[in-house]
C-alpha positions in Angstrom: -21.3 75.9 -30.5 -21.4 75.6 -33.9 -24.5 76.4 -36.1 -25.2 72.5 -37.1 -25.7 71.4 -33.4 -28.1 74.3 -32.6 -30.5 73.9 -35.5 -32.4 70.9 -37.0 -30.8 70.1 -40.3 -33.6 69.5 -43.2 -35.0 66.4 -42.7 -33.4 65.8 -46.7 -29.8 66.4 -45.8 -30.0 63.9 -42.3 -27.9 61.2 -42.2 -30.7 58.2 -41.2 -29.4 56.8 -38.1 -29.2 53.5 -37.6 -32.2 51.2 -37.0 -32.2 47.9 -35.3 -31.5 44.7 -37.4 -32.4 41.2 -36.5 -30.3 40.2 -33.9 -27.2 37.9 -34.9 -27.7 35.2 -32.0 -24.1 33.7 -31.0 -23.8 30.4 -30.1 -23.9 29.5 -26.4 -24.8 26.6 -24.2 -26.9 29.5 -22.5 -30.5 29.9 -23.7 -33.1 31.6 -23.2 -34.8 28.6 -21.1 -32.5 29.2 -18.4 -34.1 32.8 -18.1 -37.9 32.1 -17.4 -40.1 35.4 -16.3 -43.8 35.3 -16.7 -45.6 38.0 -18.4 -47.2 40.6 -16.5 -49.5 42.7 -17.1 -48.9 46.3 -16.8 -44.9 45.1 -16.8 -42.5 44.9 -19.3 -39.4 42.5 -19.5 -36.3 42.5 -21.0 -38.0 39.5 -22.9 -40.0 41.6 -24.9 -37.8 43.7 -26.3 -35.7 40.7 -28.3 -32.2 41.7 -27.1 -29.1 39.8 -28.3 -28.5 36.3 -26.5 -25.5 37.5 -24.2 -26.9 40.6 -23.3 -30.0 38.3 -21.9 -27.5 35.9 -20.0 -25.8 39.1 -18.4 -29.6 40.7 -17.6 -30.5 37.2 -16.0 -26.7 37.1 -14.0 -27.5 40.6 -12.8 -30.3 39.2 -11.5 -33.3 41.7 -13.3 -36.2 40.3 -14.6 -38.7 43.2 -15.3 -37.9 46.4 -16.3 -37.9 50.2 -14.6 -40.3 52.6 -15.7 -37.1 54.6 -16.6 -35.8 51.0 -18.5 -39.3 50.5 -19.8 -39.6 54.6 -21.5 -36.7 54.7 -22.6 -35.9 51.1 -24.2 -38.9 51.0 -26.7 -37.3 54.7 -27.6 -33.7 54.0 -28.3 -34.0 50.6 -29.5 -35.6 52.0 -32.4 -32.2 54.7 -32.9 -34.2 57.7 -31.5 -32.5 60.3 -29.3 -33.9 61.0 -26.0 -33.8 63.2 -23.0 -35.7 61.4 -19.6 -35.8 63.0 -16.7 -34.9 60.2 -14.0 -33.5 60.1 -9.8 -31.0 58.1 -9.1 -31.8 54.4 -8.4 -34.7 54.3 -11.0 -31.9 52.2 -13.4 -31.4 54.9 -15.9 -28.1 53.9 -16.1 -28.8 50.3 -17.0 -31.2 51.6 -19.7 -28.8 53.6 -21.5 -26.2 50.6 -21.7 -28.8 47.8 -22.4 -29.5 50.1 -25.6 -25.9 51.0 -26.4 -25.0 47.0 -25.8 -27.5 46.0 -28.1 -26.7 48.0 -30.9 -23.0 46.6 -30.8 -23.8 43.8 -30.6 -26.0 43.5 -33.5 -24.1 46.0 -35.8 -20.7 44.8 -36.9 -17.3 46.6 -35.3 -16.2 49.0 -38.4 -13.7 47.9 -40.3 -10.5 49.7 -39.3 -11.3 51.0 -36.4 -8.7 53.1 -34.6 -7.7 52.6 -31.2 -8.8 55.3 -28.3 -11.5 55.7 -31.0 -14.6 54.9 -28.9 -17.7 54.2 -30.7 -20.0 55.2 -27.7 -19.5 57.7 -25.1 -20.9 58.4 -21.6 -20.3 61.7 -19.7 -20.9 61.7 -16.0 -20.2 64.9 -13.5 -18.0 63.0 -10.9 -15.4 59.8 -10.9 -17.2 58.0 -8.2 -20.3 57.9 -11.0 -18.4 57.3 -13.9 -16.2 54.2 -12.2 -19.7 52.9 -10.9 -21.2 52.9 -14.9 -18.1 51.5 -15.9 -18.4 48.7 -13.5 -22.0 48.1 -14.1 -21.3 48.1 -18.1 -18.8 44.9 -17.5 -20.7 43.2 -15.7 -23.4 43.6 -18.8 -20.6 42.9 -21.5 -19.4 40.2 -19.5 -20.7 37.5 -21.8 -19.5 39.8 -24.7 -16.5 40.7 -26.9 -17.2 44.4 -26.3 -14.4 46.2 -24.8 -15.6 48.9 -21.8 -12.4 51.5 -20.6 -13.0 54.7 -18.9 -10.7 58.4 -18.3 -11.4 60.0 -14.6 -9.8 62.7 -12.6 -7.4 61.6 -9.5 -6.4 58.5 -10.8 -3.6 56.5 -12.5 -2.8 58.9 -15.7 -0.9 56.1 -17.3 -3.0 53.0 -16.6 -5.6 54.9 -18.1 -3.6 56.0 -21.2 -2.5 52.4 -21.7 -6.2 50.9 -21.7 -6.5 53.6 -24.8 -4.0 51.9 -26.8 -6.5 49.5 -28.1 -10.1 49.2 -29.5 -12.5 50.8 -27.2 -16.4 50.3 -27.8 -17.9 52.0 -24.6 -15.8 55.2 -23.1 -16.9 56.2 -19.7 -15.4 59.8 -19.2 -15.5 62.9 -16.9 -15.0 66.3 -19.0 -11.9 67.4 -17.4 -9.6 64.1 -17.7 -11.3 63.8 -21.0 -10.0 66.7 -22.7 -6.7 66.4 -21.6 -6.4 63.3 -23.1 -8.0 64.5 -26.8 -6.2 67.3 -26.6 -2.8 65.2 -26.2 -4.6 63.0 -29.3 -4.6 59.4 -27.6 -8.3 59.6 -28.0 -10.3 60.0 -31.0 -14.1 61.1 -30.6 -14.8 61.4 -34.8 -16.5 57.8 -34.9 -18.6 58.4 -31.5 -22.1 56.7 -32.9 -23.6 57.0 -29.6 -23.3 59.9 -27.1 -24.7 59.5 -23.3 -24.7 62.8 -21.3 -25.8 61.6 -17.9 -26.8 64.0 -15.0 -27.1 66.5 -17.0 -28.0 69.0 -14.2 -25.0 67.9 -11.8 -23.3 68.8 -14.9 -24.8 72.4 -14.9 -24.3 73.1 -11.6 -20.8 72.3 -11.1 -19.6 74.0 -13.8 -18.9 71.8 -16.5 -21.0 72.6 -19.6 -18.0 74.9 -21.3 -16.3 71.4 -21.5 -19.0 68.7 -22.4 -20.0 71.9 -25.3 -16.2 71.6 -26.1 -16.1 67.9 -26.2 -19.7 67.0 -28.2 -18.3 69.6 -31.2 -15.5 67.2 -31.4 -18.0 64.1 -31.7 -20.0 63.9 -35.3 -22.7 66.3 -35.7 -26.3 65.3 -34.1 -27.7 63.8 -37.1 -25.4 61.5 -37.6 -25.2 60.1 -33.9 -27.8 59.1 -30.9 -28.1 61.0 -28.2 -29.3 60.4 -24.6 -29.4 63.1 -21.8 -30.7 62.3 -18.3 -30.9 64.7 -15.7 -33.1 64.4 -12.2 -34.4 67.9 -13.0 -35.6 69.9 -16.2 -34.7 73.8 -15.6 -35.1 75.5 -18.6 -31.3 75.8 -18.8 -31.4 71.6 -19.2 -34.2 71.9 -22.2 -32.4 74.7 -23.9 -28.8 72.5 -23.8 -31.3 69.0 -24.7 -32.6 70.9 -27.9 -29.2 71.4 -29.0 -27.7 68.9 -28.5 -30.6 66.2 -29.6 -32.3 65.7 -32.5 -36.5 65.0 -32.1 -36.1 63.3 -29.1 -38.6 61.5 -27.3 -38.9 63.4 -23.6 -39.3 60.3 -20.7 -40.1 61.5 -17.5 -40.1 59.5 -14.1 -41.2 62.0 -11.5 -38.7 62.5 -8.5 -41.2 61.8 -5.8 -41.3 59.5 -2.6 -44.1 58.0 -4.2 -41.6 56.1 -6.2 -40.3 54.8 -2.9 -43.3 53.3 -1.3 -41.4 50.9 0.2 -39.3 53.4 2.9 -40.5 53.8 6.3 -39.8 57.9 7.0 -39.6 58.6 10.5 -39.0 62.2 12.2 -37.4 62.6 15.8 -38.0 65.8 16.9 -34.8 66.2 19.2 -32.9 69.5 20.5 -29.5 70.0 18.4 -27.8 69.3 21.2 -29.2 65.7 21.9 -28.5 65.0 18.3 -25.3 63.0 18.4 -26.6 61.1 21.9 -29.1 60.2 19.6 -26.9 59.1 17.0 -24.7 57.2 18.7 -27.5 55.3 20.8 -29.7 54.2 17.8 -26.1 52.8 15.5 -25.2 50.5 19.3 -28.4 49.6 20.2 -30.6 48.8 16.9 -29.8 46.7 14.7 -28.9 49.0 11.8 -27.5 46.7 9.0 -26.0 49.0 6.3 -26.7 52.7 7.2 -25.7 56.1 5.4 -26.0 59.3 7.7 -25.9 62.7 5.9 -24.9 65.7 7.2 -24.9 69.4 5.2 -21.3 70.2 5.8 -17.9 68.4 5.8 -16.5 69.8 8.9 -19.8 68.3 10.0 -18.8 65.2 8.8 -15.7 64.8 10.0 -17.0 65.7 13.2 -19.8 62.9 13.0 -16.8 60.1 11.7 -14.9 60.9 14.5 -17.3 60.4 17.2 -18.9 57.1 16.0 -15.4 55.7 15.6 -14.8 56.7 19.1 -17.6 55.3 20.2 -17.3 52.1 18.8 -19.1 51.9 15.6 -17.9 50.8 12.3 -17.6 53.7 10.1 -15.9 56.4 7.4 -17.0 59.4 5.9 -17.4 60.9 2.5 -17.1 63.5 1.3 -14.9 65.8 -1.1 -11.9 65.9 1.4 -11.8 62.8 1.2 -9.1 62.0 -1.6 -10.5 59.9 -4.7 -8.6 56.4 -3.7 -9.5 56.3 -0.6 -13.5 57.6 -1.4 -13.5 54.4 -3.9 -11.9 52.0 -1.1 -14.6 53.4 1.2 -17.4 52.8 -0.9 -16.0 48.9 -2.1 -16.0 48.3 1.9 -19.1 49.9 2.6 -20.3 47.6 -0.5 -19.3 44.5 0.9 -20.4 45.6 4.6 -16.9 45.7 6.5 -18.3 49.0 7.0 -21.5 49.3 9.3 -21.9 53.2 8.8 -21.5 55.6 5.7 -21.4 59.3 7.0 -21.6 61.4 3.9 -22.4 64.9 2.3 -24.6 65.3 -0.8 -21.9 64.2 -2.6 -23.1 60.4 -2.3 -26.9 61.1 -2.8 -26.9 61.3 -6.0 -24.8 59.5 -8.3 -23.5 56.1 -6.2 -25.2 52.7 -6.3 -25.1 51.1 -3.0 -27.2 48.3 -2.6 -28.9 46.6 0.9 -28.4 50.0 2.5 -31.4 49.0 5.7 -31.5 52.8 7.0 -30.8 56.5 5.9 -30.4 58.9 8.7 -30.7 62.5 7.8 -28.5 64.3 10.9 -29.2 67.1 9.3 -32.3 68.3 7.0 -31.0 69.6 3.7 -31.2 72.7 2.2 -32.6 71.7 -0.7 -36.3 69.9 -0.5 -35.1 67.7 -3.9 -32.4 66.0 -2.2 -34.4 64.5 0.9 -35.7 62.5 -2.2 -32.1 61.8 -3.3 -31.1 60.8 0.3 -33.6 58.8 1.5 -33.7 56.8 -2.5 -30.4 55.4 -1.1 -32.4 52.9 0.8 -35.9 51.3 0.3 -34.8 49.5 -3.6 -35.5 46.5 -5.7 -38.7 45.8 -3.5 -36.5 45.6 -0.4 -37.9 47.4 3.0 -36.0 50.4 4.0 -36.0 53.2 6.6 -35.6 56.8 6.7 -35.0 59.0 9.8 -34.5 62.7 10.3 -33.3 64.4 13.3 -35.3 67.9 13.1 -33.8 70.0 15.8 -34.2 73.7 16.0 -32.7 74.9 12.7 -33.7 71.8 10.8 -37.1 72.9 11.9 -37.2 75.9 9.0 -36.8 72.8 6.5 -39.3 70.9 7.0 -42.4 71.9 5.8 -40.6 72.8 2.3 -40.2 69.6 2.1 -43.4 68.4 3.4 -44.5 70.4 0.6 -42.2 69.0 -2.0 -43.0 65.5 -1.2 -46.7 66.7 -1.3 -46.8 64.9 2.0 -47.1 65.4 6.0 -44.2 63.3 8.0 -44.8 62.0 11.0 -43.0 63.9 13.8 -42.8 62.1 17.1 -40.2 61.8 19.5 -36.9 59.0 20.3 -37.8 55.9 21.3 -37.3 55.6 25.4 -33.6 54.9 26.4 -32.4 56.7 23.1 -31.7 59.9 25.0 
């Protein structure tokens, strides 16, 4: 790590970053009129914030209206070209946030003459493919109305189709360490004009491993006074805060607590069944209820394979992920689990975090996890935008040590009571 990123320049020798001009409106037969969302108080909209004309019309196609408390935080932060570090679950629409402020910018700052191909002028790190194809899919669909250009390098795909899409001018690079670095260090991309730098799941990022690569890759980016920063993690360990100071410069700290309390909306249910009764259980509640979209975790992938098989023998529409899985058949999985030709998702940890699946009706933990934090994660799956969703946990003997972690955690006592009658 080089001395500049790990101190704070003098505030004399900072190159100013950039500050918002007035917006260049492009002509449309889309206005503003078409997008109507009264003021409320204690709420903020995307209104308020004056955002370029197509970036409204693909907010309004996407369907939002007010902003998260995550969108809210850290909007009136980077819209003004300060760094930040927010410390957001996933499904709070941090990820929207970042790109609505990125998108913006562009769009109201002129492309730099001369600007190289596979030289990306923002760049977003994510710890997994499945969450950087998912950010690159959700920044289209924002720049749909736009000229800006959205590409993305992941492990366990198509090495030349990416390399291809680097041959021309790239405004948003959406990029997982390892596939990164191999193309830099083979030179088809270019990360000296990076203005903006999004390091997302930052602790995901930690834990598996990765932070001798992201270190390598942002000394290859210009130094932090001379580009914006924005570092999201779902946890603040002191390890996090000691990479956010260097690696940001003053940054406004944002802070959405990951609690149940942010998911109000979730029904959390607790059968207390033996471990053997658990996949009667199962199997009964997916054939006789009318589960519409359901995800069931389970700690272990042997245990998932072993959950797969028996639903699919038993009649019920379902796959499994997890990291045996190979990557082209996880995204297939996840694009027909999207558009519901799959009834059932079984998964591992690996989807809790990370994966935005809409409409899913009911999470089923099989298994209690380990960790207290990732209940939250598991049972945020279901429960969004307003909609009514249900949680249920199978607490059998082992699962049984769990519990009142997490009871503590969530700062809360869960019902326990047993299967409804005929489910066993």
């Amino acid at each position: 790590m080089s001395e500049s990123e790990q101190t704070t320049a003098p505030a004399q020798n900072r190159k100013p970053k950039r500050r918002r001009r007035k917006p260049r409106r492009r002509q449309s037969n889309w206005d503003l009129r078409q997008f109507q969302v009264p003021a409320v108080a204690g709420k903020w909209r995307f209104h308020d914030f004056d955002l370029p004309l197509p970036l409204m019309r693909a907010i309004h196609a996407q369907g939002f209206e007010y902003c998260t408390p995550i969108q809210a935080e850290a909007l009136r932060q980077t819209l003004l070209g300060g760094d930040i570090v927010g410390k957001a679950q996933t499904g709070t629409g941090k990820t929207a946030a970042f790109l609505i402020s990125v998108m913006a910018y562009f769009l109201e700052e002129p492309t730099p003459n001369g600007q190289k191909p596979g030289a990306p002028r923002a760049l977003i790190i994510a710890p997994t493919r499945e969450l950087a194809l998912q950010i690159e899919k959700d920044a289209k669909a924002l720049a749909r109305f736009t000229q800006l250009n959205v590409a993305s390098v992941v492990g366990g795909m198509d090495y030349q189709k990416q390399r291809d899409s680097l041959g021309s001018k790239i405004d948003i690079l959406v990029a997982t360490p390892g596939r990164l670095l191999d193309f830099h260090q083979k030179r088809d991309i270019d990360l000296n004009e990076v203005e903006v730098l999004v390091l997302d799941e930052a602790d995901r990022m930690l834990s598996m491993g990765f932070i001798p690569d992201v270190k390598r890759i942002i000394r290859y980016t210009p130094k932090k006074e001379e580009r914006q920063t924005f570092l999201f993690s779902a946890t603040f360990t002191d390890d996090i805060l000691n990479l956010a100071s260097q690696w940001t410069l003053d940054p406004a700290h944002v802070e959405i607590e990951v609690t149940v309390e942010n998911q109000a909306d979730i029904d959390q249910r607790v059968y207390l069944v033996s471990d053997d009764d658990k996949q009667r259980l199962l199997v009964n509640l997916l054939q006789q209820e009318s589960f519409e979209r359901v995800m069931v975790f389970g700690n272990r992938r042997d245990l998932v394979r072993k959950l797969d098989d028996l639903l699919k023998k038993a009649g019920v529409s379902a796959a499994m992920l997890s990291g045996d899985v190979p990557q082209n058949q996880r995204i297939k999985t996840l694009e027909s689990f999207r558009e519901g030709e799959i009834q059932v998702l079984v998964a591992t940890d690996v989807a809790g975090r990370g994966i935005h699946i809409e409409d899913v009706s009911h999470v089923i933990n099989y298994t209690l996890p380990e960790d207290p934090e990732d209940y939250v994660h598991r049972i945020g799956r279901t429960g969004r935008a307003g909609a009514k969703g249900v949680s249920i946990s199978f607490v059998g003997e082992e699962d049984a040590f769990s519990l009142p972690e997490i009871e503590r955690y969530i700062n809360d006592k869960l019902p326990c009571v047993h299967p409804p009658e005929g489910m066993l």
